[in-house]
C-alpha positions in Angstrom: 2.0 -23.7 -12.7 5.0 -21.0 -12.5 4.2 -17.6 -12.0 6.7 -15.1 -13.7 6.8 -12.0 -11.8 8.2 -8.7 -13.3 10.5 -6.1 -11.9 7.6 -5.0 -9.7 6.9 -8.1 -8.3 3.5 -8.2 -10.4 2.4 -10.8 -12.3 1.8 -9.5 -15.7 -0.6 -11.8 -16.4 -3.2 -10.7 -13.7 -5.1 -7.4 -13.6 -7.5 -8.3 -10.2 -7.7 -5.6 -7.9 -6.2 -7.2 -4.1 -8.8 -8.5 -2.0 -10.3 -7.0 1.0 -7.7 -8.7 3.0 -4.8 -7.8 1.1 -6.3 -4.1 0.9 -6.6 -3.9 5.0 -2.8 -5.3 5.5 -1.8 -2.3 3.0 -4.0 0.6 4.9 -2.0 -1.1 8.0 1.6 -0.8 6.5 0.1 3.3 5.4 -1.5 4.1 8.3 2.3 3.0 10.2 3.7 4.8 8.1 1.4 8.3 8.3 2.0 8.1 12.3 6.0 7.7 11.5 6.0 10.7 9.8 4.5 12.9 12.4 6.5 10.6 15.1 4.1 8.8 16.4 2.5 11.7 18.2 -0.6 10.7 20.7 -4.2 11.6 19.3 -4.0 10.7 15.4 -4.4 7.2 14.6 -7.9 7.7 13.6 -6.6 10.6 10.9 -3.5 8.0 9.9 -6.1 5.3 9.5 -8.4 7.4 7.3 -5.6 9.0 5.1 -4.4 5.7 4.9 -7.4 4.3 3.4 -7.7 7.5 0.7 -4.4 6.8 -0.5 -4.3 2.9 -0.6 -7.7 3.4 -2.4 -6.0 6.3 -4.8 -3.3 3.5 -5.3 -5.7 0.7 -6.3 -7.4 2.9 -8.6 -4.3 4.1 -10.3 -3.1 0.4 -10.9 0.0 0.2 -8.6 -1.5 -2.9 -7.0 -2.8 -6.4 -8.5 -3.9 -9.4 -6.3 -0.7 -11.5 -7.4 1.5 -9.0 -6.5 4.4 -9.9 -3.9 3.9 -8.4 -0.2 7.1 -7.1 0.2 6.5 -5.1 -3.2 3.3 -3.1 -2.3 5.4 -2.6 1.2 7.4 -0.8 -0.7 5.5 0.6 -3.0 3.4 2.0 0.0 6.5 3.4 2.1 7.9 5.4 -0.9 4.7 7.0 -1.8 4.0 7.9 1.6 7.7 8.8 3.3 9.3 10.1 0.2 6.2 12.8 -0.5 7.1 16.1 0.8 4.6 17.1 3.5 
């Protein structure tokens, strides 16, 4: 069976939220990126992690992310909405 992927690397046909695994790899790739932004400064990976989570959750919610959808496509979904926000 072929999958056809669109410009977002979704699969159209498939409207399933990510699993639980697929959900804790994306608070990971937020949660890097929340410390990058303040540098990686000691004492806040516990306040990355939890923002992460809000806005992966926030992003699941809204439909930016479907279980078929390619990893290296919510990677970047997940850098732009968190590095290209102003603070």
């Amino acid at each position: 069976m072929m999958i056809n992927w669109d410009d977002n690397g979704m699969n159209p046909d498939s409207n399933e939220d990510p699993t639980a695994a697929q959900r804790h790899e994306m608070i990971e790739i937020a949660a890097y990126y929340l410390s990058r932004k303040r540098d990686f400064e000691p004492g806040g990976a516990e306040a990355d992690w939890l923002a992460a989570e809000r806005a992966i959750d926030i992003m699941i919610a809204e439909r930016l992310f479907g279980r078929s959808m390619a990893p290296e496509a919510r990677a970047e979904i997940i850098r732009n909405a968190l590095v290209l926000q102003p603070d």
